[in-house]
N, C-alpha and C positions, 0 to 999 in steps of 0.2 A: 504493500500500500504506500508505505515510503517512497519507495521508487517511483513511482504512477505518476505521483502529490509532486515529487521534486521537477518533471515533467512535464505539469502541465502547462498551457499555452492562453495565447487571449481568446485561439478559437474554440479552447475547452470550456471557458467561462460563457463565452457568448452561445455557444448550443444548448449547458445547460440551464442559462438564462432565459433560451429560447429569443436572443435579440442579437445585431449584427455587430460583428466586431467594430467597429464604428461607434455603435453605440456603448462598448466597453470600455475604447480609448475615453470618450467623454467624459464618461464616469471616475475613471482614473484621474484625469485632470481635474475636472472639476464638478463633481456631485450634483450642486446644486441646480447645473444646467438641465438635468430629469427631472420627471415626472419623480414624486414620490416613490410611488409602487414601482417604477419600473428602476430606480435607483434603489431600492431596497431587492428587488429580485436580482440584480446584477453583486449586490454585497451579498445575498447569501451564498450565492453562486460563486464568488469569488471566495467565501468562509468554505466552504463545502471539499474544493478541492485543494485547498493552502498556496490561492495563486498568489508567487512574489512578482509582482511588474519588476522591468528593466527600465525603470524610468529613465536613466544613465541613454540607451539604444533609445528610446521612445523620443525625450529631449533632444537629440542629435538631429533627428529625423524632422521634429516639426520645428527646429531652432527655436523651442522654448523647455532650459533646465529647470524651471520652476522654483528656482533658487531665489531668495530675495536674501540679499546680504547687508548686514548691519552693524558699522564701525560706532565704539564707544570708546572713550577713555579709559574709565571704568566702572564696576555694578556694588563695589562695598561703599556703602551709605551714600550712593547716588542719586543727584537731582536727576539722572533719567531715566531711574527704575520705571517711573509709570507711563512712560512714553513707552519703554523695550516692553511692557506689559502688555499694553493695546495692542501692542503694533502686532506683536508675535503670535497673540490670540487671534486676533481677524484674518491675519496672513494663514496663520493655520488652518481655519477656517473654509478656506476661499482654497485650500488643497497644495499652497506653497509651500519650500523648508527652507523657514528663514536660517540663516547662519549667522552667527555672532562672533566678531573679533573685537579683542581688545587694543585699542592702539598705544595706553599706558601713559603715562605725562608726556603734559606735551608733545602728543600722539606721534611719539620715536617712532613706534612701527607703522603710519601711516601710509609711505609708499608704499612699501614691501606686504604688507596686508591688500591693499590696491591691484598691487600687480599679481596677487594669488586668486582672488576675486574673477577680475577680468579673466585668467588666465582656465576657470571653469565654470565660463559661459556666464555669469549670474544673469537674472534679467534685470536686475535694478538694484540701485546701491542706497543707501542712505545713512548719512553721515551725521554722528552727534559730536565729533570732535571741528579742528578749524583745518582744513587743508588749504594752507598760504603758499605752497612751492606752485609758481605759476606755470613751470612744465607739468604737472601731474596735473592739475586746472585744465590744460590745454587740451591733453592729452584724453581724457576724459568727457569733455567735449566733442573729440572727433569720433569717441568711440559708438557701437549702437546699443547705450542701456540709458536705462533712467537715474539721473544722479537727483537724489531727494536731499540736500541740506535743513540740518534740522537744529533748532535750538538758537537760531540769530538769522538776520535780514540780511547776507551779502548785497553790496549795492550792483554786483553784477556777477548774478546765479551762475554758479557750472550749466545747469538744468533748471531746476526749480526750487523752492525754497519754500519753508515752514517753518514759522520764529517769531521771534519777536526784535523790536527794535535792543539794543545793550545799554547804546548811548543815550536811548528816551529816556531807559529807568535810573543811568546816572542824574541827568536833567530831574527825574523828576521826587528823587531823595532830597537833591539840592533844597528844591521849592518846600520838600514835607519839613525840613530840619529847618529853613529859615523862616516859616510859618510858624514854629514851634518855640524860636525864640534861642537854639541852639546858635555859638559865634566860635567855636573852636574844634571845629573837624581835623577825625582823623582817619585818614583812608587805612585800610588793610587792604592792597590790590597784590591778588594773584598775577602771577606771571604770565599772562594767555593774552591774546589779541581781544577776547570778548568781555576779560574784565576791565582791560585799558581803554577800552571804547567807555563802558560806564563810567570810568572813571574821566575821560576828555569831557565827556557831557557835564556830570557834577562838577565840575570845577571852572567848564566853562559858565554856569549858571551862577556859579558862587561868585565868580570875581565881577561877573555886568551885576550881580545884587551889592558891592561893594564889599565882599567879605574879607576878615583876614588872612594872609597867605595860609593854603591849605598845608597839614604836616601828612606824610605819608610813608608807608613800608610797602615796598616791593616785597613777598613772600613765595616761593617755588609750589608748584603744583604736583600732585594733587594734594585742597588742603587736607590738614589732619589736627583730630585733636591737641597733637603737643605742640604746636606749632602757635596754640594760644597764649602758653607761656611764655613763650619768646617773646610775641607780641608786647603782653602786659608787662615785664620785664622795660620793654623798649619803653613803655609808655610812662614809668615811672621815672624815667632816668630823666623826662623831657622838664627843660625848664618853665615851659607853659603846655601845661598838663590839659588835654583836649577833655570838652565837655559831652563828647558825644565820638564812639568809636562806628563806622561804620566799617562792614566786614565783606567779603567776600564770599562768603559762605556762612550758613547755617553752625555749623560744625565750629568754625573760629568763633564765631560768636559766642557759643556756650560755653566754649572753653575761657573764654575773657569773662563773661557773668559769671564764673566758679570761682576766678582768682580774684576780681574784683569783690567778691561776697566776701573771700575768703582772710583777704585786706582789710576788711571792715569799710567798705565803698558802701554806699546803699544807692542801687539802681531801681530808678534812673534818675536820684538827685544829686549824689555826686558826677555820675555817670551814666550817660545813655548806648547803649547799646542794639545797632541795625542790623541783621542779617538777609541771607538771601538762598535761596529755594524753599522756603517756608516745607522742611522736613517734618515728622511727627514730632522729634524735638524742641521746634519753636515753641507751640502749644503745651507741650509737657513742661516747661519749665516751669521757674518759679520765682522770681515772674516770667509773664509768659513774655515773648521776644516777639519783638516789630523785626518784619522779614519782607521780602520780594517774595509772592506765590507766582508761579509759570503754571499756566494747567499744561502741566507733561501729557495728561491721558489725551486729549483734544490733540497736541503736535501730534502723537500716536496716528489719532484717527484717521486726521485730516490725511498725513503720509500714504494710509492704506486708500482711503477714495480718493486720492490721486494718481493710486496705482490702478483700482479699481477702474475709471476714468481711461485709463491711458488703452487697458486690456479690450476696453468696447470700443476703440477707438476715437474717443472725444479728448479733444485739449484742452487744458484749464486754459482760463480767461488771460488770469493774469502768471507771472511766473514767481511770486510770492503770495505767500496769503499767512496775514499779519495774523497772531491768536492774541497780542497784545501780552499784557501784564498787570496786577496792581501792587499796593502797598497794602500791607495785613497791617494797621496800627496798634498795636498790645502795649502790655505794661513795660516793656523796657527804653520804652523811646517815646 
């Protein structure tokens, strides 16, 4: 029976489905193209004799691997868990196998992830790190898949784009903190092209509001909790000690409300304290922490109905589509 089972073919599936092979590739690809019952008589048929498809020969043939591939930084205490959530559920869904690579700070393995990608067929790529090397840009451009950038607005898409502005939500910290009556910022900027855009915007906002010069740390990616100590460290060394810490992340941030608690600071009246991806942590604090929220699940969606879109043959309108952002304002700020 072994033997038979190992054997079997699409045209064994489809006779004892009683429907044409044709209609078995379909189902293969993609399920939801059937009728219910005749997509369920083709899965039993398919359970019945232990058929494994050759998707690998099937993909060659109809020049679609059914791969969707997905660059990340990284997924430990990530702002784009819920975005790799959506995405991977709907893809799965719809009968794709997405793949996940990590590109690592400052997305060191970027090319070379790129060029493994392209190199087995994928049908579309989508990128939550920054690819700035403008030959791999170029390159990628000329190639035939779909490049989805995700998590910022490039002012000029590889392909298409899902994000949000970086430099709106610097601009628009600026306006939350000098509405608040805050006069001694201090940035914590990560080392990355999309927190340097936030950080161009806040500072351009600050100095047309007349602020005083801004103080700030450059800090290496990806953050991490110890990295808050350093921080507060630096902070206390300053001769004009900032009334309000603005962070880069989530994660810095609660590391600087421990040490600040832990100093006998009391936030947010000796100190205010801004984060950003509004993680489960912001909320769980104590106090809770003023943060940037992204809906990651939305970037997700949107990513797949534009694959969705592309697979029926329709173009999106425009070649960005903004999900925007806000400010969460809580008790640290």
């Amino acid at each position: 029976m072994n033997d038979i089972r190992s054997r079997a073919t699409l045209e064994d599936v489809a006779a004892l489905a009683k429907v044409s092979t044709a209609t078995v590739s379909r189902f293969l690809n993609n399920p939801g193209a059937l009728t219910a019952s005749t997509a369920e008589r083709v899965r039993e048929a398919v359970e019945a004799i232990d058929y494994v498809p050759n998707l690998l020969a099937g993909g060659l043939a109809s020049k679609r691997s059914r791969i969707i591939a997905t660059l990340v930084p990284s997924i430990a205490e990530s702002i784009f868990n819920d975005t790799i959530e959506a995405m991977v559920g709907a893809l799965t869904e719809d009968g794709y196998m997405p793949l996940l690579g990590l590109t690592k700070s400052n997305d060191a393995h970027m090319g070379e992830l790129i060029d493994t990608i392209l190199a087995r067929q994928a049908e579309a790529l989508i990128l939550t790190g920054q690819l700035t090397d403008v030959f791999t840009r170029e390159r990628l451009r000329r190639v035939q898949i779909t490049v989805i950038e995700t998590w910022g607005l490039p002012d000029d898409p590889i392909d298409v784009a899902v994000g949000f502005s970086h430099r709106a939500v610097g601009e628009e910290i600026a306006r939350f903190i000098l509405d608040r009556g805050y006069r001694r910022p201090f940035l914590v900027v990560p080392d990355s092209q999309r927190s340097g855009l936030r950080r161009s915007g806040f500072v351009d906002v600050w100095n047309a509001a007349g602020g005083a010069k801004v103080t700030e740390l450059s800090m290496p990616v990806p953050s991490c909790f110890s990295q808050g100590r350093l921080v507060f460290r630096r902070m206390l060394e300053m001769q004009r000690r900032p009334d309000v810490v603005i962070c880069g992340s989530d994660m810095l941030a609660q590391a600087i409300m421990i040490e600040a608690s832990a100093a006998g600071l009391r936030i947010p009246d000796d100190l205010a304290v801004i984060g950003f991806g509004n993680l489960a942590v912001a909320a769980a604090m104590r106090p809770t922490m003023t943060t940037i929220d992204v809906d990651g699940t939305r970037i997700g969606r949107e990513a797949v109905a534009l694959l969705r879109r592309r697979a029926a043959g329709n173009e999106s309108e425009s070649r960005s589509i903004d999900v925007g952002f806000r400010i969460i304002a809580r008790e640290s700020a």
